[in-house]
N, CA, C and O atoms as a CHARMM CRD file, in Angstrom:
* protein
*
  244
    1    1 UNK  N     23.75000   9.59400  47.68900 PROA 1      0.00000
    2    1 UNK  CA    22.66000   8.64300  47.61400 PROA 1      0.00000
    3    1 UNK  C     22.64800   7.82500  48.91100 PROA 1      0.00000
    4    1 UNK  O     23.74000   7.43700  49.32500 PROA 1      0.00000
    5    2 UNK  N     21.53700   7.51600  49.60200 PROA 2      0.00000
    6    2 UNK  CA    21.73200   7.20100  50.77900 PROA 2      0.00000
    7    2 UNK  C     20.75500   5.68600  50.43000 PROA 2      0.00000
    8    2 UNK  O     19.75300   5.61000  49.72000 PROA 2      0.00000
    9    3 UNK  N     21.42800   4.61300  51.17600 PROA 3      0.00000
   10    3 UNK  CA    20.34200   3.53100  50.53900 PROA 3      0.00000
   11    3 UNK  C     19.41000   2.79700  52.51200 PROA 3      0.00000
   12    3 UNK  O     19.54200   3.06900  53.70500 PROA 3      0.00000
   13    4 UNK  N     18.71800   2.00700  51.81400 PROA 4      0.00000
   14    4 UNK  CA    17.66500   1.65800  53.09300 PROA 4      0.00000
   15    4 UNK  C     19.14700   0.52400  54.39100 PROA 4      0.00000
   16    4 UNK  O     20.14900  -0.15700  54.17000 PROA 4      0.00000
   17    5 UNK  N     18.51600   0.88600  55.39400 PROA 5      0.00000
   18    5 UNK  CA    19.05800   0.22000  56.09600 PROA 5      0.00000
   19    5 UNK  C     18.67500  -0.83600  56.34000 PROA 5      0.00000
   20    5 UNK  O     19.46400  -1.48500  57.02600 PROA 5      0.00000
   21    6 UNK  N     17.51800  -1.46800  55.99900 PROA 6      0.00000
   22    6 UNK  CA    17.01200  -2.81800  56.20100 PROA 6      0.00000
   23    6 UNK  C     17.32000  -3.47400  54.50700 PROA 6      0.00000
   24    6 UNK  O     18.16600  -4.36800  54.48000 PROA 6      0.00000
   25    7 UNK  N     16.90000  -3.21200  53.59700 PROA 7      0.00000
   26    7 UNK  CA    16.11600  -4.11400  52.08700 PROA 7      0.00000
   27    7 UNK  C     17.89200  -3.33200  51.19700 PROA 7      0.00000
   28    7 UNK  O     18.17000  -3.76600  50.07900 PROA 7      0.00000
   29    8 UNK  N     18.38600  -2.78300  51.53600 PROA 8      0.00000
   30    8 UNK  CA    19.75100  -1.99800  50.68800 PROA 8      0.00000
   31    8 UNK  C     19.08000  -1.27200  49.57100 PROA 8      0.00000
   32    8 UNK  O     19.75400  -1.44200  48.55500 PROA 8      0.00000
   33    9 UNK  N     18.21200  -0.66000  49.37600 PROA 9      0.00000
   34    9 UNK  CA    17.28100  -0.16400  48.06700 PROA 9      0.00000
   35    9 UNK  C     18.49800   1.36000  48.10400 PROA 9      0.00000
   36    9 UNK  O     19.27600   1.65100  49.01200 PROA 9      0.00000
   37   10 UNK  N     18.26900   2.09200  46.78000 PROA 10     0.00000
   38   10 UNK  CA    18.32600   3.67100  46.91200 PROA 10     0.00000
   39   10 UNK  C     17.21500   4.33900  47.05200 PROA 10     0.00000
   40   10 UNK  O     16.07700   4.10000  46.64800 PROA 10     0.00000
   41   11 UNK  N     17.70400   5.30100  47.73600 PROA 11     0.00000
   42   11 UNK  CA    16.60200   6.44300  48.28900 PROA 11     0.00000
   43   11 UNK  C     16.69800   7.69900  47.40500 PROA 11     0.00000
   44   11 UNK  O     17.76900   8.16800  47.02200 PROA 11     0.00000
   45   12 UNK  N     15.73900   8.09600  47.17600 PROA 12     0.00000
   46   12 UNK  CA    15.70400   9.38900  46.17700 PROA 12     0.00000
   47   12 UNK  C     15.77100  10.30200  47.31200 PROA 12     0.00000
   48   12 UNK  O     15.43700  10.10900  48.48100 PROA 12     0.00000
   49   13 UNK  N     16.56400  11.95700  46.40800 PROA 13     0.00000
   50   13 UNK  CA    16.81700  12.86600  47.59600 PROA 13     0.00000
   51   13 UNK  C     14.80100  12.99300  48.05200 PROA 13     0.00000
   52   13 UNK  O     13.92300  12.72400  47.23200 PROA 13     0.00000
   53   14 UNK  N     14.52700  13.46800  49.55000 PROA 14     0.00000
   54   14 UNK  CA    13.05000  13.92200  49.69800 PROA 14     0.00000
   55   14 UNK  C     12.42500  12.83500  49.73600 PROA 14     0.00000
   56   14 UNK  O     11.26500  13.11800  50.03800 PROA 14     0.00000
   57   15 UNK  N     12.55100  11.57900  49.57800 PROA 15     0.00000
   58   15 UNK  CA    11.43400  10.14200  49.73900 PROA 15     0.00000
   59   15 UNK  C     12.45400   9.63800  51.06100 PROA 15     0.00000
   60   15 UNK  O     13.49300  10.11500  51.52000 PROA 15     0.00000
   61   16 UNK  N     11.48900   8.24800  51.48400 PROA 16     0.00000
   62   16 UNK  CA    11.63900   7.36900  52.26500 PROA 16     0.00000
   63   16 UNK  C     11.45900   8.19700  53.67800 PROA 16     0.00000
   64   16 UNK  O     10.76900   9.21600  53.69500 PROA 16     0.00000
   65   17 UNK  N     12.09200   7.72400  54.82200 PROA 17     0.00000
   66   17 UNK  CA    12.31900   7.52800  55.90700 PROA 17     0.00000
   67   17 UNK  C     13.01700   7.73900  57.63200 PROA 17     0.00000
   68   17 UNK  O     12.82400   6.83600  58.44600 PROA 17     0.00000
   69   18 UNK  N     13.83200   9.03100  58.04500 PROA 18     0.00000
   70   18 UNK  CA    14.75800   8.57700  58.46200 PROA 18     0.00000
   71   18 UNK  C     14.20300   8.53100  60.36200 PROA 18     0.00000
   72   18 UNK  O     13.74400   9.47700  61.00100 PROA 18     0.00000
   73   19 UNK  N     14.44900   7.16600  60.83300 PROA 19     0.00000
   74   19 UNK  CA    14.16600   7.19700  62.16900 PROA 19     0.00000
   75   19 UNK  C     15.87900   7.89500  62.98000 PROA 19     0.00000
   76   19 UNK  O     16.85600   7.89700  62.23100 PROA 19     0.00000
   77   20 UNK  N     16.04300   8.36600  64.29400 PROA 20     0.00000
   78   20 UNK  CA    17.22200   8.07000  65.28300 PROA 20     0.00000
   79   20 UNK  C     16.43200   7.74400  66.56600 PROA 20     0.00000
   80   20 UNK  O     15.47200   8.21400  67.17700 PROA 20     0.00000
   81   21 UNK  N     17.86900   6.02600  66.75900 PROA 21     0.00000
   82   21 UNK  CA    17.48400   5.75400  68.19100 PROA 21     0.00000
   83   21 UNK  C     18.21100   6.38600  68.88900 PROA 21     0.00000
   84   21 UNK  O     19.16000   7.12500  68.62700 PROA 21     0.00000
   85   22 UNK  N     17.45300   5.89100  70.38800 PROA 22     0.00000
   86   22 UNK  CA    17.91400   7.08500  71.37800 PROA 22     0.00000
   87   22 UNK  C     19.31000   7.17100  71.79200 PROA 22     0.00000
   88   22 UNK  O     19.64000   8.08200  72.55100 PROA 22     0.00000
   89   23 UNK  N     20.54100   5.94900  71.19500 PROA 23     0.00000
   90   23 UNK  CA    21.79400   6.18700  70.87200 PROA 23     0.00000
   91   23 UNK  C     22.63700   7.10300  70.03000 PROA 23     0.00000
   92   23 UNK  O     23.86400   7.19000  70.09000 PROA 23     0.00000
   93   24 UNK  N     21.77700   7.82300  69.18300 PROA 24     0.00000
   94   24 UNK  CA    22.37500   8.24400  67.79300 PROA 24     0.00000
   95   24 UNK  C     22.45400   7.53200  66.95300 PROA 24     0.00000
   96   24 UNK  O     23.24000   8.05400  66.16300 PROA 24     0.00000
   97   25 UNK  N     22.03600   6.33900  66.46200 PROA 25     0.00000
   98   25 UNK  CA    22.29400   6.27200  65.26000 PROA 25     0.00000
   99   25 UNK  C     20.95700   6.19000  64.61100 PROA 25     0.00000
  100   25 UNK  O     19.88400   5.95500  65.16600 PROA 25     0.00000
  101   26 UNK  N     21.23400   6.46800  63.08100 PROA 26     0.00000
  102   26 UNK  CA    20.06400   6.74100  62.36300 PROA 26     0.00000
  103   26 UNK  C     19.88700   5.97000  60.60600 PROA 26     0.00000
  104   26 UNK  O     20.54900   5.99000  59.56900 PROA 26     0.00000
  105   27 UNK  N     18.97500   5.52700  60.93800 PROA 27     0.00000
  106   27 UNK  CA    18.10000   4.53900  60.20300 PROA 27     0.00000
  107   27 UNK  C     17.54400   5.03500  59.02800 PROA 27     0.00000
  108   27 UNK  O     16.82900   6.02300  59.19800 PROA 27     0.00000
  109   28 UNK  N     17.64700   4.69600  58.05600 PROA 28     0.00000
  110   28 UNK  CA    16.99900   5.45000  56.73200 PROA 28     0.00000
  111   28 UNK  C     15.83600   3.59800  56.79700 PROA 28     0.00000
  112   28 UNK  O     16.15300   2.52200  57.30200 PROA 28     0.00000
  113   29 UNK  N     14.67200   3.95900  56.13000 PROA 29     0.00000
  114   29 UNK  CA    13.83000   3.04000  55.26300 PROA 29     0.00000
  115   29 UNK  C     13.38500   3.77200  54.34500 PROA 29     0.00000
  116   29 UNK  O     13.23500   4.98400  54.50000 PROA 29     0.00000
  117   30 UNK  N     13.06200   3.04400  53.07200 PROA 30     0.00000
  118   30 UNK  CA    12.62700   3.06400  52.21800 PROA 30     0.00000
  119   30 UNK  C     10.87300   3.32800  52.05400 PROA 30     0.00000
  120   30 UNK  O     10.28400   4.18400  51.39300 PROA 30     0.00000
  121   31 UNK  N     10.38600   2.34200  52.84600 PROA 31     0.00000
  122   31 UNK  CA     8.89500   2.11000  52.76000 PROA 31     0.00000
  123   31 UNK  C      8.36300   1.52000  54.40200 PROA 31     0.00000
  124   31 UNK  O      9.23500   1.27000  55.23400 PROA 31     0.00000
  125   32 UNK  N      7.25900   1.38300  54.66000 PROA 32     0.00000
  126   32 UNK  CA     6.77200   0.96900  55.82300 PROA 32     0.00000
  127   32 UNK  C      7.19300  -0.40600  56.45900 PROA 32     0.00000
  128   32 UNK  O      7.41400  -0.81000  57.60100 PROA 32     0.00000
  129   33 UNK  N      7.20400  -1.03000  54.97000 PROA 33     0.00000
  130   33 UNK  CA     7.54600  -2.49600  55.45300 PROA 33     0.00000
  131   33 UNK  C      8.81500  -2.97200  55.85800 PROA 33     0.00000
  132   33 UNK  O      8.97500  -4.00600  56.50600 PROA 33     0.00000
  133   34 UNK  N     10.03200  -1.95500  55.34300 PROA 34     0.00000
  134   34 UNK  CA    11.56000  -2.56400  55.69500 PROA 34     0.00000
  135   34 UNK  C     11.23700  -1.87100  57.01500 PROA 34     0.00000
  136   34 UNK  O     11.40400  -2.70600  57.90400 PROA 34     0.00000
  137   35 UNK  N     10.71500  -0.31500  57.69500 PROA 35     0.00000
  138   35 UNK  CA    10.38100  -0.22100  59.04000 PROA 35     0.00000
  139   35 UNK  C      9.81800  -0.97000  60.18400 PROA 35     0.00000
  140   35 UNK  O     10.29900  -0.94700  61.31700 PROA 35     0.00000
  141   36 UNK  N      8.58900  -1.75100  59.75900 PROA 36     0.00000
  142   36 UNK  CA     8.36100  -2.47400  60.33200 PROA 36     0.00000
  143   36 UNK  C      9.19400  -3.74100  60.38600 PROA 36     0.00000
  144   36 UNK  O      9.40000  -4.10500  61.54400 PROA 36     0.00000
  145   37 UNK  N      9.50000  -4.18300  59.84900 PROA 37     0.00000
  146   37 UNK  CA    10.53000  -5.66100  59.92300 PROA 37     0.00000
  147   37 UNK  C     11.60900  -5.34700  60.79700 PROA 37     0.00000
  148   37 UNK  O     11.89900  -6.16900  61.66600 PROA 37     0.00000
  149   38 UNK  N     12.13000  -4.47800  60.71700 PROA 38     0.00000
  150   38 UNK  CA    13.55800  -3.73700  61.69400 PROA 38     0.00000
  151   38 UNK  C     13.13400  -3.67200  62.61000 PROA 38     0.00000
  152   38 UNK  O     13.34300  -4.63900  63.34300 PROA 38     0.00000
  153   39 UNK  N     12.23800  -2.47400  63.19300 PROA 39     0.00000
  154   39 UNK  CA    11.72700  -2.07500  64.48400 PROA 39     0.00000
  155   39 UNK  C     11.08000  -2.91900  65.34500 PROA 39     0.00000
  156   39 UNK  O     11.52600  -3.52200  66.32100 PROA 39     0.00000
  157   40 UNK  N      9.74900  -2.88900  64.77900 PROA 40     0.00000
  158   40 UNK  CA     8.79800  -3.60700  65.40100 PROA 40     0.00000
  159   40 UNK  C      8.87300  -5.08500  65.44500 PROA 40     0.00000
  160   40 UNK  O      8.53700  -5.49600  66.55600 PROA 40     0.00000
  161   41 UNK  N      9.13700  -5.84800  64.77200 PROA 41     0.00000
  162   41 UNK  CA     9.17400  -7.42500  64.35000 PROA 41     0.00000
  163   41 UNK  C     10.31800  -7.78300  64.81300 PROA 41     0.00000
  164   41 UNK  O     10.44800  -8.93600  65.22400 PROA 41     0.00000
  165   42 UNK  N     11.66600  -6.64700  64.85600 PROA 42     0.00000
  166   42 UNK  CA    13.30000  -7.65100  65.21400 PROA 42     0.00000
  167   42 UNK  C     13.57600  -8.53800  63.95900 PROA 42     0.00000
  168   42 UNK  O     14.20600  -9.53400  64.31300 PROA 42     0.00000
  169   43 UNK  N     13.33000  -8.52600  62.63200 PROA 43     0.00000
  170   43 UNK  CA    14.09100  -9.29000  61.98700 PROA 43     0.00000
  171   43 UNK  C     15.42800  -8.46400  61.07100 PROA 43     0.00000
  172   43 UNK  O     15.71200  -7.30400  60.77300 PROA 43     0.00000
  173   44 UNK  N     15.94500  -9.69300  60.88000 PROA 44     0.00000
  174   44 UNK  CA    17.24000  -9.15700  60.25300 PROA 44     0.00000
  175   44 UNK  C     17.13600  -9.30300  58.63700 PROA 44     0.00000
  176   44 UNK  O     16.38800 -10.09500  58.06500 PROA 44     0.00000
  177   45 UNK  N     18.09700  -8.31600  57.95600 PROA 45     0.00000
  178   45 UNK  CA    18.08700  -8.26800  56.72300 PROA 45     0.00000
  179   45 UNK  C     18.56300  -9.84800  55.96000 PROA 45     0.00000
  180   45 UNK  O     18.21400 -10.12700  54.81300 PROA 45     0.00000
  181   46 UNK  N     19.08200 -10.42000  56.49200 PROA 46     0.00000
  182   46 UNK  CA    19.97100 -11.93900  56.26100 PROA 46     0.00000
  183   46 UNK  C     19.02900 -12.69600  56.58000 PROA 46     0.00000
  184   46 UNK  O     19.42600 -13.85200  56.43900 PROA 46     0.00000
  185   47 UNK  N     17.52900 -12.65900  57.09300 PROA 47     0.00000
  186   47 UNK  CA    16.54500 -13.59100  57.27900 PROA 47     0.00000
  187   47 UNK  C     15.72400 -13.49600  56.50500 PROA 47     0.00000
  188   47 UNK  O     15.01600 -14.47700  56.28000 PROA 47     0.00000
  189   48 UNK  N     15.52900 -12.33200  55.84600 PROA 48     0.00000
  190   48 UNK  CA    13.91300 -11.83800  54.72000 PROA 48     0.00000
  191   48 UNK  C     14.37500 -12.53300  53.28200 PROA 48     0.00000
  192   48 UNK  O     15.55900 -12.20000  53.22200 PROA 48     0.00000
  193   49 UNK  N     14.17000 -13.09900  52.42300 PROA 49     0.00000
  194   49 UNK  CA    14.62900 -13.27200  51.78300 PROA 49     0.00000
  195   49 UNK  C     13.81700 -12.54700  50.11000 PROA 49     0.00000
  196   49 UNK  O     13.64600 -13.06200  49.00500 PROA 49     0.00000
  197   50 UNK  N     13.56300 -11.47000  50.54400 PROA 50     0.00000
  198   50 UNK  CA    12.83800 -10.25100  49.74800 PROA 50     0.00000
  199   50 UNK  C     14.30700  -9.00500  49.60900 PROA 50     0.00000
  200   50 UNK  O     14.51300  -8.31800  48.60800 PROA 50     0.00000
  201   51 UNK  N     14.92000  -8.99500  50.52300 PROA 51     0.00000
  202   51 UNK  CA    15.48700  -7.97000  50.69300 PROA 51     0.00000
  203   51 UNK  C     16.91700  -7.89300  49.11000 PROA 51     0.00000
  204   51 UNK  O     16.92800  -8.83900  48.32200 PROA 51     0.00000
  205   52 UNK  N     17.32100  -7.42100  49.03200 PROA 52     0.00000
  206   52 UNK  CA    18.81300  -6.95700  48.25100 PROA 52     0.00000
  207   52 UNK  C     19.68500  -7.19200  48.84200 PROA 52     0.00000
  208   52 UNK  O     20.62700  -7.66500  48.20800 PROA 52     0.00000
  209   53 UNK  N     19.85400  -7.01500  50.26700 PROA 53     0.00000
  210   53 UNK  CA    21.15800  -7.13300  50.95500 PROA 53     0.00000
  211   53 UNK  C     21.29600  -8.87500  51.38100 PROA 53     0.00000
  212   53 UNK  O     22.32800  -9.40600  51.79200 PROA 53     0.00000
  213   54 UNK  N     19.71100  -9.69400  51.11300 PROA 54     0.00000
  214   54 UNK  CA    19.89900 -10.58100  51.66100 PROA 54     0.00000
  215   54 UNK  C     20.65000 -11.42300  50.37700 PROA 54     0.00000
  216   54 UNK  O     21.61200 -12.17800  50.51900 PROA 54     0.00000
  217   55 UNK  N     20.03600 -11.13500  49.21400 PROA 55     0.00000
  218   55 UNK  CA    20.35400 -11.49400  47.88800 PROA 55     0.00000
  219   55 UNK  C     22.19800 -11.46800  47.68600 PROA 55     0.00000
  220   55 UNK  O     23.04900 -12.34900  47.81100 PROA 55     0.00000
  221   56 UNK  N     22.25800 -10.17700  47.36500 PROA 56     0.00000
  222   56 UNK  CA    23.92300  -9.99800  47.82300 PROA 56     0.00000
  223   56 UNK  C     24.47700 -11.14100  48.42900 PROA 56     0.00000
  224   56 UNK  O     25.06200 -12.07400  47.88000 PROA 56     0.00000
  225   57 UNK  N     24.17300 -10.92600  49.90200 PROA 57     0.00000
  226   57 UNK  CA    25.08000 -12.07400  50.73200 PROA 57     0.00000
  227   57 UNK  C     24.96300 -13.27900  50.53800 PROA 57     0.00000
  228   57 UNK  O     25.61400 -14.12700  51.14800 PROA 57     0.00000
  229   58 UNK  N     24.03200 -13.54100  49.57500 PROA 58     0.00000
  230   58 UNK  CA    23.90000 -15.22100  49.54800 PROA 58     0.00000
  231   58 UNK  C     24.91300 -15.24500  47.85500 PROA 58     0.00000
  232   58 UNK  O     25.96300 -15.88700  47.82500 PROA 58     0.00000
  233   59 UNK  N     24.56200 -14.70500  46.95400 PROA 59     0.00000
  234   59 UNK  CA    25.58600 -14.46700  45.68400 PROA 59     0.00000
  235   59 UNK  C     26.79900 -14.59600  46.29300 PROA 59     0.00000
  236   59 UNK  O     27.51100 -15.46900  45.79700 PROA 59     0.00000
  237   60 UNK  N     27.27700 -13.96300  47.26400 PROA 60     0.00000
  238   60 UNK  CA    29.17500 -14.15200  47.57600 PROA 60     0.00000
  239   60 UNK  C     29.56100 -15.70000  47.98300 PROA 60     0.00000
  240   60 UNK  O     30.64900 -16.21800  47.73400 PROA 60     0.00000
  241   61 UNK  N     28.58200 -16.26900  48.58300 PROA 61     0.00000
  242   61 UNK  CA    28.44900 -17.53200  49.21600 PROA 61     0.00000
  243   61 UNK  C     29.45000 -18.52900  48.35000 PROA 61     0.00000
  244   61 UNK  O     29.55700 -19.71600  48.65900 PROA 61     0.00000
């Protein structure tokens, strides 16, 4: 199960996303919008406060 690299969602096998930058590493999204927020916009998962991963990190707090 591979989950989003921006929002932490699961990915079904055959849906979502996968970009590679021109470093190698490679990016799964879920939907357009955790793509755009990553790529294009520069925000971080710890700033959206929509995301799962942001949720998470604030619960351990």
């Amino acid at each position: 199960m591979v989950k989003c690299t921006f929002c932490g969602e699961n990915l079904e096998k055959g849906t979502g996303k996968m970009y590679v930058q021109k470093d190698a590493k490679i990016l799964y999204f879920c939907s357009s919008k955790c793509e755009k927020n990553q790529l294009k916009l520069g925000r971080k998962f710890l700033e959206t406060r929509w995301s799962k991963r942001f949720k998470k990190e604030k619960r351990e707090e």
